[in-house]
PLY file of the C-alpha trace (Angstrom):
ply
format ascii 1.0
element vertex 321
property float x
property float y
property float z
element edge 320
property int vertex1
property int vertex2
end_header
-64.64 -58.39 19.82
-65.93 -58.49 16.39
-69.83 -59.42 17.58
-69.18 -56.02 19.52
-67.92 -53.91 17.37
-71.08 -54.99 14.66
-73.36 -54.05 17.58
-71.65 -50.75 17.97
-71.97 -49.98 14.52
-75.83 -51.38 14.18
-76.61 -49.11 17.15
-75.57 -46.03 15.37
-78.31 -44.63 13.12
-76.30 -43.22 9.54
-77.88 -40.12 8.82
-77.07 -37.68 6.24
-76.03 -35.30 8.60
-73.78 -37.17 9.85
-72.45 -37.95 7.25
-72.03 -34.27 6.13
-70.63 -33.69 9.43
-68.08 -36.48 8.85
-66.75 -35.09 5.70
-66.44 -31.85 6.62
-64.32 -32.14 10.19
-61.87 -34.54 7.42
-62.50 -31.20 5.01
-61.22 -28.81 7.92
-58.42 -31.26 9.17
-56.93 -31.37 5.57
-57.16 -27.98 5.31
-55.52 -27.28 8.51
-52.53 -29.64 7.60
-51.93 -28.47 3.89
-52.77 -24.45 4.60
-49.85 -23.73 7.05
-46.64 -24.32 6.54
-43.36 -22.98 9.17
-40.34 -21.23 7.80
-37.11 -21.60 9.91
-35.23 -18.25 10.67
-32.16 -19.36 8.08
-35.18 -19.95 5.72
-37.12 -18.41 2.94
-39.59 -20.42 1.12
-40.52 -20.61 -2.33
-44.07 -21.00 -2.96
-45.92 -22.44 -6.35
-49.18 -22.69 -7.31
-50.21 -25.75 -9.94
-46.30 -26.13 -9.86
-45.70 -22.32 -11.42
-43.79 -20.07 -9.33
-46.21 -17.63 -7.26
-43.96 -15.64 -4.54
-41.02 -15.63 -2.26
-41.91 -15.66 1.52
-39.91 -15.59 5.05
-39.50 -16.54 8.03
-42.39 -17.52 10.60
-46.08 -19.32 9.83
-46.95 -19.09 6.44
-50.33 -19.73 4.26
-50.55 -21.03 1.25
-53.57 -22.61 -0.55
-54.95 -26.36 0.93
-54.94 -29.42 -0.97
-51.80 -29.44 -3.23
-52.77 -26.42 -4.77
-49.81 -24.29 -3.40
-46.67 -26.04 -2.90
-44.13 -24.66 -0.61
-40.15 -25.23 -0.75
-37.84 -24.32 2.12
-34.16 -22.75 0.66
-31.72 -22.43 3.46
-30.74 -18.98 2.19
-28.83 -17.35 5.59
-26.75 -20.36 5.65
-23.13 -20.68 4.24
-22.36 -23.88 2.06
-19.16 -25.26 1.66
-17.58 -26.89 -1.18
-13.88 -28.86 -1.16
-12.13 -29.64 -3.81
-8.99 -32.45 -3.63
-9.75 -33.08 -0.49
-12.98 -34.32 1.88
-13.73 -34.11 5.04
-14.93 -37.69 6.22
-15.54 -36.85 10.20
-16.46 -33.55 11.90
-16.00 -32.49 15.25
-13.34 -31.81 17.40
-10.73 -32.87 15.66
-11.78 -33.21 11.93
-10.35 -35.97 9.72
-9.87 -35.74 6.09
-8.98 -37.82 2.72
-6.52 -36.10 1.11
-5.35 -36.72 -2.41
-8.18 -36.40 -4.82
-5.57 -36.10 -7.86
-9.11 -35.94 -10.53
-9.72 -32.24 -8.62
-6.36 -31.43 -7.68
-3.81 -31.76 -10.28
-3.23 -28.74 -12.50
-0.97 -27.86 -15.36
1.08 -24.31 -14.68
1.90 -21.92 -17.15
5.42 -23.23 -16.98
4.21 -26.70 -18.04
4.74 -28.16 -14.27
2.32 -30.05 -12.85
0.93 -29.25 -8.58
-1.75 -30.56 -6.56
-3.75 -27.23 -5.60
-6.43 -28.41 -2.98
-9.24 -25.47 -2.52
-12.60 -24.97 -0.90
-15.16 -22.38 -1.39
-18.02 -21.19 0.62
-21.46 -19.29 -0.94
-25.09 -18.53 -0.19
-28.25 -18.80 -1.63
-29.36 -15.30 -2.71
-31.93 -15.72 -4.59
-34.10 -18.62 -4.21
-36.59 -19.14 -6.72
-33.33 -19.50 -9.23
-31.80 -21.76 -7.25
-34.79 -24.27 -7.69
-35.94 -23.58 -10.80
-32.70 -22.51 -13.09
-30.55 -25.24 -13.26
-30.73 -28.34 -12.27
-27.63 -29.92 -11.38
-27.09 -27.54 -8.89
-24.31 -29.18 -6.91
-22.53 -30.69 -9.97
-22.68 -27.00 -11.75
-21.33 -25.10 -8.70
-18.16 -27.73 -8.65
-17.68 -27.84 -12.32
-17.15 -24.08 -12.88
-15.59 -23.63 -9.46
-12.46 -26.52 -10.95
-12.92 -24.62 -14.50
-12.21 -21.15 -13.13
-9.20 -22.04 -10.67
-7.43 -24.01 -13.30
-7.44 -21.35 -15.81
-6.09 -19.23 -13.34
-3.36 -21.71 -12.12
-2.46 -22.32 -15.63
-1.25 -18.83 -16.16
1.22 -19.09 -13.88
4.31 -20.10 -13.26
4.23 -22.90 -10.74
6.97 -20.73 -8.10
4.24 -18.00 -8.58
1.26 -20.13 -7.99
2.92 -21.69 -4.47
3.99 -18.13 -3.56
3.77 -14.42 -4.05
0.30 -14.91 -6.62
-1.51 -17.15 -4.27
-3.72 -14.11 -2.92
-4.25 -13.19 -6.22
-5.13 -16.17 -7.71
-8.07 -16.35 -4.92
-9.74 -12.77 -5.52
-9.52 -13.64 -9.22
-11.23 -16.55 -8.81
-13.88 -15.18 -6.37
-14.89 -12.55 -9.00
-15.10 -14.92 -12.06
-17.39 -17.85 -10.29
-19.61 -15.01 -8.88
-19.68 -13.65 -13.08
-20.36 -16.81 -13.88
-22.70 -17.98 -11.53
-25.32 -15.03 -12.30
-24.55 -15.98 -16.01
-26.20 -19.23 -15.57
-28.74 -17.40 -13.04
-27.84 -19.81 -10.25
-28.67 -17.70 -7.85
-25.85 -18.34 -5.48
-23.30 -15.59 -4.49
-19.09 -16.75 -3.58
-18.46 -15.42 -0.33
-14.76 -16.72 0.33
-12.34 -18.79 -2.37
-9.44 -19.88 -0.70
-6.53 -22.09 -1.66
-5.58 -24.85 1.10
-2.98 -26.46 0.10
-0.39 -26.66 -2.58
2.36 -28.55 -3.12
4.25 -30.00 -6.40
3.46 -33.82 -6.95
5.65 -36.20 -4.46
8.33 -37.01 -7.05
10.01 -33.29 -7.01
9.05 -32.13 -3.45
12.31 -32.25 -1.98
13.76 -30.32 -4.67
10.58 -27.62 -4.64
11.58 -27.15 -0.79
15.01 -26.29 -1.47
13.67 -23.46 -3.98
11.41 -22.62 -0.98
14.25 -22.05 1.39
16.12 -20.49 -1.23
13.21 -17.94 -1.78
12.90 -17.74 1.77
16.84 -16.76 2.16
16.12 -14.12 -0.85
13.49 -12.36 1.12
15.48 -12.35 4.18
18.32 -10.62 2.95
15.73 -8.02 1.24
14.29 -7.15 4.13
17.90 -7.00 6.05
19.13 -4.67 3.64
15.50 -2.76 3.39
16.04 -2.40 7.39
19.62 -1.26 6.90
18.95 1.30 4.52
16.06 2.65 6.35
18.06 2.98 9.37
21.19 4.87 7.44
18.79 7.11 4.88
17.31 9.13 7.90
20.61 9.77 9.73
22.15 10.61 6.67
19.51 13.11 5.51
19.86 14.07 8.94
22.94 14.99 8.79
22.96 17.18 5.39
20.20 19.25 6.75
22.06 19.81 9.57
24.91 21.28 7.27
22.82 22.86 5.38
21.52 24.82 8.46
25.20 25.83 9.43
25.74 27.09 5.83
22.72 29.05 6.26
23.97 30.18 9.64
26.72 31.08 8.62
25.77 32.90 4.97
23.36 35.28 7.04
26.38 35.53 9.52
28.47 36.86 6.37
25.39 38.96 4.97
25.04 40.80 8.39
28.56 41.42 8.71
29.31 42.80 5.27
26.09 45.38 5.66
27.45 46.33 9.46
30.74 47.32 7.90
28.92 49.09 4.75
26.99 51.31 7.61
30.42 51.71 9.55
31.94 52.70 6.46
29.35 55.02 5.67
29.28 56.93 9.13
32.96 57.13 9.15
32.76 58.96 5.51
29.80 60.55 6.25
32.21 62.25 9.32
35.11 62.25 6.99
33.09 64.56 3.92
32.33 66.67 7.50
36.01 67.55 9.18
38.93 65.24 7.18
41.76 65.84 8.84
40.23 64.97 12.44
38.97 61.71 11.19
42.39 61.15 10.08
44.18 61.28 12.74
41.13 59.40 14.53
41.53 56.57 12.23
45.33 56.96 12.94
44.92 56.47 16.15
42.44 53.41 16.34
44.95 51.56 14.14
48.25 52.00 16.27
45.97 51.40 19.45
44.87 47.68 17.67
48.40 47.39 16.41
50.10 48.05 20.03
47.14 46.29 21.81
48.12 42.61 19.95
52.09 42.95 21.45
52.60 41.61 24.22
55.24 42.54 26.65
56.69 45.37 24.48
57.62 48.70 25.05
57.29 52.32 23.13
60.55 54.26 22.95
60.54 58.29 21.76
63.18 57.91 18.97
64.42 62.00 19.99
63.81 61.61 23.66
61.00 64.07 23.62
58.05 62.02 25.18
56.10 63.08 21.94
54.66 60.47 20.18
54.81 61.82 17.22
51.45 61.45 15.02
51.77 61.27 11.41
49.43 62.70 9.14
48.17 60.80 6.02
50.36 62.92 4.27
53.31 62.04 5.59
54.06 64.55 7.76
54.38 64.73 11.42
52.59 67.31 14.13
0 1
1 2
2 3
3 4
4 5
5 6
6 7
7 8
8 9
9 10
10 11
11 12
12 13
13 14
14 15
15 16
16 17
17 18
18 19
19 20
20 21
21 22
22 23
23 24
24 25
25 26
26 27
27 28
28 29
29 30
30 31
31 32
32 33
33 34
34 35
35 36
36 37
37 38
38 39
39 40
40 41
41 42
42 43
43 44
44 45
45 46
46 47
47 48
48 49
49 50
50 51
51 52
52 53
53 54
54 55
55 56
56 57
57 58
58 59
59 60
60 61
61 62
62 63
63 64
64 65
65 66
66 67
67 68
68 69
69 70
70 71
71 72
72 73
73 74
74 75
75 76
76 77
77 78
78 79
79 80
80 81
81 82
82 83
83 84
84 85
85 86
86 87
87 88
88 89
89 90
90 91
91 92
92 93
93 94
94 95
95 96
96 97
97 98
98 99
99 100
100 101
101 102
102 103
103 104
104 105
105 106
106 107
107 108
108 109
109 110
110 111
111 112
112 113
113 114
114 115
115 116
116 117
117 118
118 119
119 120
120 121
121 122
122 123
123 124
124 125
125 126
126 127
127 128
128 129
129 130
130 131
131 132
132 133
133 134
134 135
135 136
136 137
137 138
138 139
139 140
140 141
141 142
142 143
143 144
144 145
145 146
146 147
147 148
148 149
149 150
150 151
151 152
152 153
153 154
154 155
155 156
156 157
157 158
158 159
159 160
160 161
161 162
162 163
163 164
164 165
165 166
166 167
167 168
168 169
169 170
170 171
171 172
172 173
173 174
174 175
175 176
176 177
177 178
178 179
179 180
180 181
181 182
182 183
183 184
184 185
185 186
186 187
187 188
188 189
189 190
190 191
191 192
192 193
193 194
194 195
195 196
196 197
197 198
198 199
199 200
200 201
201 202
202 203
203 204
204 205
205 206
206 207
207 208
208 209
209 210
210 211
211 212
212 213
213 214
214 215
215 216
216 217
217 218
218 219
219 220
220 221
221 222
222 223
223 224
224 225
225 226
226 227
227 228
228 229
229 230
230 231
231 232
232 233
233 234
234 235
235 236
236 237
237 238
238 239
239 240
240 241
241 242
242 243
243 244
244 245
245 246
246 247
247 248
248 249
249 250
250 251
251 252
252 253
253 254
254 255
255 256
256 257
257 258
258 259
259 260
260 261
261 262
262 263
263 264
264 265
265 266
266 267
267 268
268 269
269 270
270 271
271 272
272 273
273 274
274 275
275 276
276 277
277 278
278 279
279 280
280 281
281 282
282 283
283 284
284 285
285 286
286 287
287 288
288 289
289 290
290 291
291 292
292 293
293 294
294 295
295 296
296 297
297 298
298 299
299 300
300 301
301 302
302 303
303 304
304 305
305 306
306 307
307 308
308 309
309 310
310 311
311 312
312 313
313 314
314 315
315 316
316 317
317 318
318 319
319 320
């Protein structure tokens, strides 16, 4: 094999074009293999020249100078990175399995001097990705160790009922705003999409007696709501009900007005008659009164005191015609 191979090679006449033509097809392969460069769809790349930063590209094939000149570095800057604190997932999958009880991440002093296990994760992107390389460089470490900074400030302003309970929302969007203030502080480039608090429970010790605050809480809000339902349900029928008197009084006031003004133009006609012939309204009015008089008894009977058949008609005077 060898005896052939030496025969091969003593056969072939080195020329210096071939030897030209040698070193340049290696020329164009190397430059073929360090000029292009892919960037995935999630991707933008980061691309330096003699190790100084030159541009930001994006997705698709790429060109950057051959031979080590340009250096390219792929950030995964569409995807969403997840950090956990107090806890860790160890499998993923179907059903994921964690290890709970990182007390170094998870135990935190309350404003109320009590101590709880607060177990958290947050989730960010790369925005900007030429800060994320170059800026700091314990990326991973500096993400956790203002993330744990930020949340146990917060938690330590609280009282520990407040912290399981009615601030936990709060305590999240707080905490969202500050790492996000902090992160483009220390131009890291990142941006906090979600902060959100797991789990949190007082250490094992106390728990029994933290659940019957719990239930007594619970009890408390119960009954609020009972007696928020109950008064809604009474407030509407009783304003119900006063507008509806206050309608009848109404009613009945423009009852009284319209009255009062119909007898004021009855009363005026009848004078106005009266100023004309007196003694006829007289006996007119006279009249009308012993017909309403008569016209209420029932069953009775009008008798001529002289046996005349004259009813006699007495004048407003007195006398009698």
């Amino acid at each position: 094999m060898a005896q052939n191979l030496k025969r091969f090679f003593t056969k072939i006449r080195v020329t210096p074009a071939l030897v030209i033509g040698i070193i340049a097809a290696l020329v164009l392969i190397g430059i073929v293999f360090t000029s292009f460069f892919i960037v995935d769809a999630t991707e933008q790349a980061v691309v330096t020249r003699f190790g100084k930063y030159l541009k930001t590209v994006g997705p698709g094939l790429q060109y950057k100078m051959p031979f080590g000149i340009d250096r390219n570095y792929n950030v995964p800057t569409q995807v969403v990175q997840t950090e956990q604190f107090g806890f860790q997932t160890v499998t993923s999958g179907i059903t994921n399995q964690y290890q709970n009880g990182i007390t170094s991440e998870s135990t935190m002093l309350t404003g109320d001097l009590n101590i709880v296990d607060v177990e958290w994760i947050i989730q960010y992107r790369i925005v900007d990705p030429a800060a994320w390389l170059f800026n700091v460089q314990e990326r991973t470490q500096t993400i956790r160790d203002i993330s744990q900074s930020v949340v146990n400030m917060l938690v330590g302003d609280r009282a520990i009922l407040d912290v399981m309970g009615s601030e936990r929302s709060a305590i999240e969007s707080q905490a969202l705003e500050q790492m996000n203030e902090n992160f483009r502080q220390f131009g890291l480039g990142i941006n906090v999409l979600t902060v959100r608090l797991q789990n949190i429970v007082p250490p094992a010790g106390v728990q029994d007696a933290f659940e019957d605050v719990n239930k007594a809480i619970q009890d408390m809000n119960r009954f609020i709501n009972e007696g928020k339902e109950a008064y809604n349900s009474e407030i509407p029928k009783a304003q119900g009900e006063a507008d509806r008197q206050v309608q009848v009084a109404q009613g009945y006031a423009i009852e009284r007005v319209n009255r009062a003004q119909g007898d004021i133009a009855r009363f005026n006609s009848v004078y106005e008659e009266y100023r004309k012939s007196p003694s006829v309204t007289r006996e007119r009015l006279y009249i009308e009164a012993m017909e309403e008089i008569f016209a209420a008894q029932e069953n009775s009977t009008l008798i001529d005191g002289q046996l005349e058949n004259v009813l006699p008609v007495k004048t407003l005077s007195g006398g009698a015609q």
